[in-house]
C-alpha positions in Angstrom: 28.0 129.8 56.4 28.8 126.9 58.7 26.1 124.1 59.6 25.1 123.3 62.9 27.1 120.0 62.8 30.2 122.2 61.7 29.2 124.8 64.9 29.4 121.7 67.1 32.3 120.6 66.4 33.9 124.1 66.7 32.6 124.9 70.0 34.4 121.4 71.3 37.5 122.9 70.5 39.2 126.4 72.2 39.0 129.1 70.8 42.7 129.5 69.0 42.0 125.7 67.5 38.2 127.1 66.3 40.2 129.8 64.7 42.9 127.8 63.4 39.8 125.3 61.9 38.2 128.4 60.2 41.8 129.5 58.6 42.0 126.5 57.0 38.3 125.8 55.9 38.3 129.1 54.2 42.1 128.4 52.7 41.2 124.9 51.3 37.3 126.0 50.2 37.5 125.6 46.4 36.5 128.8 44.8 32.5 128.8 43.5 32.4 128.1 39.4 30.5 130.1 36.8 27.7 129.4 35.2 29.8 128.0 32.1 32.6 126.2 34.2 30.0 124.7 35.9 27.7 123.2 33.2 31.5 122.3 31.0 32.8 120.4 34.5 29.5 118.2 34.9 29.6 117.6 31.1 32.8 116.0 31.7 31.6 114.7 34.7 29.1 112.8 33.5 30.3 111.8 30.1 33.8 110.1 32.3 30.9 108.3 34.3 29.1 106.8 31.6 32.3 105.7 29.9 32.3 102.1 29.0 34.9 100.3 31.1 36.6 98.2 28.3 39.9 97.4 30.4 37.9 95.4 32.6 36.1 94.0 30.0 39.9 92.4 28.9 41.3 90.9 32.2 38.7 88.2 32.1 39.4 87.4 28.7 43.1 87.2 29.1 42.8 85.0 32.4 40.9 82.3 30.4 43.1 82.8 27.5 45.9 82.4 29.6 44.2 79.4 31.5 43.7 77.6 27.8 46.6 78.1 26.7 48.3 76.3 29.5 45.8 73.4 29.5 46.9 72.9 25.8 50.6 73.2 26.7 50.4 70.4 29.2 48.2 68.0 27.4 50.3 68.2 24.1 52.0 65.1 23.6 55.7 65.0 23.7 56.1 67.5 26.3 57.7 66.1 29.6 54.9 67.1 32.5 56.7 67.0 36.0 59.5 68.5 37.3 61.8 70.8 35.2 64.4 69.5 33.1 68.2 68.6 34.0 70.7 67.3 32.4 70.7 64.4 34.8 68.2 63.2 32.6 69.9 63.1 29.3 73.1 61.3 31.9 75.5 60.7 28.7 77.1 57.1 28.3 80.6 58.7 30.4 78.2 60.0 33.0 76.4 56.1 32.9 79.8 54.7 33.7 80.6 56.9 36.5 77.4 56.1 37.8 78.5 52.0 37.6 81.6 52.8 39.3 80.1 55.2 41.9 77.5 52.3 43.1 79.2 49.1 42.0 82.7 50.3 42.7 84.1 49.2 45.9 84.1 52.1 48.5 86.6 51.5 50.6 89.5 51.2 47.8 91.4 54.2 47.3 91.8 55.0 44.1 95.6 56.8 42.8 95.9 58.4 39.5 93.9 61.2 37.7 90.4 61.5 38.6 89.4 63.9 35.6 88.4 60.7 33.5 85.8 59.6 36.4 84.0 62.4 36.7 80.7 62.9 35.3 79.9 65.7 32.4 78.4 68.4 34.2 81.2 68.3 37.4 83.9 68.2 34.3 82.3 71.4 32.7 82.4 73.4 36.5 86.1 71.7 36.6 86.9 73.1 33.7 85.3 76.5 33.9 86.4 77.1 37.7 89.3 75.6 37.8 91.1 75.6 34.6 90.8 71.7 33.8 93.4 71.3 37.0 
């Protein structure tokens, strides 16, 4: 029952390990399949390999898909290419006047009073959230 490659290798090892090898050949060996098992196994054997492999039919398809639909998104007019949007960008006319007074204002005055007024819309929306407006 065992080849002479499979004889070879068994007389490298001692005799307890060439036993041990054998126990667990004959343990592991698949049982030999009927006639009908057989001819029903390679039926579905073969029929699985000639399958037609439509998934990988669809990833190239969806890759370019994907690819032309983002070439469309950035060459459509109207849509800001760049960086991502922040609401620096849309600075509203309170935030444009802290700006003025932040670089035209004179840095080494100290200024007293409330500050609240000065400061720009998103650091008076943290203030407000974090701190309760204090």
């Amino acid at each position: 029952m065992t080849t002479k490659r499979e004889r070879d290798e068994l007389e490298e090892l001692t005799g307890e390990d060439a036993r041990f090898v054998e126990r667990l050949r004959s343990a592991y060996t698949p049982e030999p399949l009927t006639g009908a098992r057989r001819t029903a196994f390679d039926a579905r054997l073969r029929e699985r390999i000639e399958r037609p492999r439509w998934r990988g039919m669809w990833i190239p398809a969806f890759s370019a898909a994907a690819l032309a639909a983002l070439a469309i998104w950035n060459g459509m007019p109207g849509v800001p290419s760049g960086g991502p949007i922040t609401t620096a960008g849309a600075a509203s006319a309170s935030g444009a006047a802290w700006e003025q007074l932040l670089f035209e204002g004179d840095p080494t005055r100290v200024q007293v009073g409330d500050d609240s007024a000065e400061l720009p819309p998103d650091y008076a929306a943290i203030e407000v959230a974090f701190f309760d407006g204090v």
